[in-house]
Backbone as CSV, one residue per row, in Angstrom:
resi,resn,N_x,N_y,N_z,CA_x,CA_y,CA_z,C_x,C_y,C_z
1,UNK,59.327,70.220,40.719,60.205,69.091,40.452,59.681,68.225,39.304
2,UNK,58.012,67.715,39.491,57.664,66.836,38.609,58.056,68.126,36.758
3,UNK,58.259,69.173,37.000,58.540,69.829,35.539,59.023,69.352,34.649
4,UNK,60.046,69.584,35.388,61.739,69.224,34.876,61.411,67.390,34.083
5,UNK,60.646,66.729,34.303,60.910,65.619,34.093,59.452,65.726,32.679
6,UNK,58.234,65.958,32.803,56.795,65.499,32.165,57.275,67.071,30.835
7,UNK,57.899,67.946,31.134,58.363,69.234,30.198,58.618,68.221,28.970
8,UNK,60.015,67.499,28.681,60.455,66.556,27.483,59.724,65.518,27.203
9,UNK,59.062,64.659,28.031,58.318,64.055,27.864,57.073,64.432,26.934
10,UNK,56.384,65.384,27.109,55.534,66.022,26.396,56.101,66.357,24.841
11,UNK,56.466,66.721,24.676,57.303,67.245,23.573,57.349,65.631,23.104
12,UNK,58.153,64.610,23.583,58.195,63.386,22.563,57.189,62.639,22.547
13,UNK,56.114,62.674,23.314,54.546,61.972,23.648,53.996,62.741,21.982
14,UNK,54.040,64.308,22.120,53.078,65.039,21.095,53.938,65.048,19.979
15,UNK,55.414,64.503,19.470,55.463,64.217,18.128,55.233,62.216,17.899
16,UNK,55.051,61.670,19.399,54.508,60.749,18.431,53.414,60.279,17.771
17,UNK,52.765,61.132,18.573,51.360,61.016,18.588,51.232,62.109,17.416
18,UNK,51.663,62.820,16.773,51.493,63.578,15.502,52.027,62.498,14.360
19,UNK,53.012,61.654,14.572,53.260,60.354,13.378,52.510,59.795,13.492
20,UNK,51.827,59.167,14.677,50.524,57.851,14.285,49.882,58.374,13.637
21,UNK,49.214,59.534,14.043,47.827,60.221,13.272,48.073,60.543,11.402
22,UNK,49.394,60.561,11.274,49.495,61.063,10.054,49.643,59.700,9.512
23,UNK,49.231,58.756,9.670,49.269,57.627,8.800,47.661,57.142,8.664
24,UNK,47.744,57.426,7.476,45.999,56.757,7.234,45.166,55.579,7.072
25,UNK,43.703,55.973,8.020,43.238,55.083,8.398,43.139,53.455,7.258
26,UNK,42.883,54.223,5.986,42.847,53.241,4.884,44.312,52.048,5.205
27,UNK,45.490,52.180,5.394,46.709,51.919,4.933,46.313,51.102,6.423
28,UNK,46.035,51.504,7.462,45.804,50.905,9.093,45.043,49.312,8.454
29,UNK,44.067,49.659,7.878,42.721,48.579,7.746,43.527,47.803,6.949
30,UNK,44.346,47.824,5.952,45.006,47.304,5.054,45.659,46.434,5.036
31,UNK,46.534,46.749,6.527,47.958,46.451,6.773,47.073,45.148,7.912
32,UNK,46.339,45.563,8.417,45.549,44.506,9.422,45.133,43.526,8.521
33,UNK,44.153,43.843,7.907,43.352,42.683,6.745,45.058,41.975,5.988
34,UNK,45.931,41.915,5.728,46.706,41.622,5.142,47.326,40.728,6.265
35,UNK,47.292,41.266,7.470,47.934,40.131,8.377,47.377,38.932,8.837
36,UNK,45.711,39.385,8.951,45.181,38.217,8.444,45.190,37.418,7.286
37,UNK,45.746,37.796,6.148,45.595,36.989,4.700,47.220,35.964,5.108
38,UNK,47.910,36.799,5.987,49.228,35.788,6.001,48.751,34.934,6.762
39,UNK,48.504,35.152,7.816,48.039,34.084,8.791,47.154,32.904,8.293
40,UNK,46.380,33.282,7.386,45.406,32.545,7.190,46.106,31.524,5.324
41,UNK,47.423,32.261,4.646,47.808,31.419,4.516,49.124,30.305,4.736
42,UNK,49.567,31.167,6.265,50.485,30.230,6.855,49.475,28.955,7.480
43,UNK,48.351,29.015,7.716,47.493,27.886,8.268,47.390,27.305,7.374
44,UNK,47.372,27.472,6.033,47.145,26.278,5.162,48.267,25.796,4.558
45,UNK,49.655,25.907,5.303,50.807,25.646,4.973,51.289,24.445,5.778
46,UNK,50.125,25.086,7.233,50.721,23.542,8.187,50.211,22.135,7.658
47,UNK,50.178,21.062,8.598,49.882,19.775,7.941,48.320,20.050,8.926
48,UNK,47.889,18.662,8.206,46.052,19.088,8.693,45.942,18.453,10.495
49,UNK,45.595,19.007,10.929,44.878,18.021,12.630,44.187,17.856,12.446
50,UNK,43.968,16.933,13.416,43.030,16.253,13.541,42.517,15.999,15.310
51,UNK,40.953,16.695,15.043,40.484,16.370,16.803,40.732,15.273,17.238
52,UNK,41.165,15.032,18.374,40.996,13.927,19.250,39.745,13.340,19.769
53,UNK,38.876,14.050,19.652,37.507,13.092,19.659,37.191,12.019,18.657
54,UNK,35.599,11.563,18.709,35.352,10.365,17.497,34.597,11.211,16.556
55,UNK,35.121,12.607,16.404,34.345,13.499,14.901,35.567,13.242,14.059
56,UNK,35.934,12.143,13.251,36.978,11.792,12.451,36.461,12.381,10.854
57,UNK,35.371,11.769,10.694,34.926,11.826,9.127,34.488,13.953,9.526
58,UNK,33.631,14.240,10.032,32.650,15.611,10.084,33.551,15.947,11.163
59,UNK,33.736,17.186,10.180,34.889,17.981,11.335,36.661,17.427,11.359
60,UNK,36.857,17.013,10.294,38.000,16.197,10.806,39.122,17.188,10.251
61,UNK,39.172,18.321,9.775,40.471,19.375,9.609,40.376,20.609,10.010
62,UNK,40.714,20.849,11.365,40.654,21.666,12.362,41.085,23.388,11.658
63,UNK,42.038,23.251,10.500,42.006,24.257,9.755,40.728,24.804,9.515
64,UNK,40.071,24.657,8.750,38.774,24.985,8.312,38.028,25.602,9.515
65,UNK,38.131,25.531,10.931,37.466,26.276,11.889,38.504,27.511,11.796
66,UNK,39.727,27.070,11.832,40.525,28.375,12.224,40.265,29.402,10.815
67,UNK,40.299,28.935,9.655,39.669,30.046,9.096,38.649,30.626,8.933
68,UNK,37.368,30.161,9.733,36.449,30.510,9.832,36.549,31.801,10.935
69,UNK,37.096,31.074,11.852,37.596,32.186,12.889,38.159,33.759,12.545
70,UNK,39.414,33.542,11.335,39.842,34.713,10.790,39.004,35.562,10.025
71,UNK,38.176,34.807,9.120,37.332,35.763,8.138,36.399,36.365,9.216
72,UNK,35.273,35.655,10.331,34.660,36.186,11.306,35.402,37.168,11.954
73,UNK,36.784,37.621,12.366,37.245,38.633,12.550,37.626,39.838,11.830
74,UNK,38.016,39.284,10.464,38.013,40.549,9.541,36.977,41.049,8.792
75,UNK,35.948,40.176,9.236,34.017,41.374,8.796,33.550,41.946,9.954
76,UNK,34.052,41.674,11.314,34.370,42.291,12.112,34.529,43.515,12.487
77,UNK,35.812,43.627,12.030,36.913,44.621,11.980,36.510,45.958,10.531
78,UNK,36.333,45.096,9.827,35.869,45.892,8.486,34.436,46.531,8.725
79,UNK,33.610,45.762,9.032,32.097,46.314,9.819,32.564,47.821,10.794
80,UNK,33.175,47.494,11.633,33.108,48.260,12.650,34.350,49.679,12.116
């Protein structure tokens, strides 16, 4: 019984899995690092925050962590 059903299944599992693979790894890393470059310049598109603590002057544009955050993920990503 389970045949009839995992038979087609297989067949569309192993051509998709023959399209992912045929796309290369270079164009993968690319397309990632690039989504970080949007992200990172839609963050400098917003207006600046500001913490709610008393770090007003040091520390006072919360941007600047978040891109710290992104580049620390894409040497990351690129490392590994």
């Amino acid at each position: 019984m389970k045949n009839w059903i995992v038979t087609p299944l297989k067949a569309v599992g192993d051509r998709c899995y023959a399209l992912i693979m045929a796309i290369p790894l270079d164009v993968v890393r690319g397309l990632f690092i690039g989504i970080f470059l949007l992200i990172a310049l839609w963050l400098f598109l917003l207006p600046a925050q500001q913490p709610e603590s008393g770090f007003v002057k040091r520390f006072s544009d919360l941007r600047w962590f978040a891109l710290g955050i992104l580049l620390l993920q894409s040497a990351i990503y690129l490392i590994i």
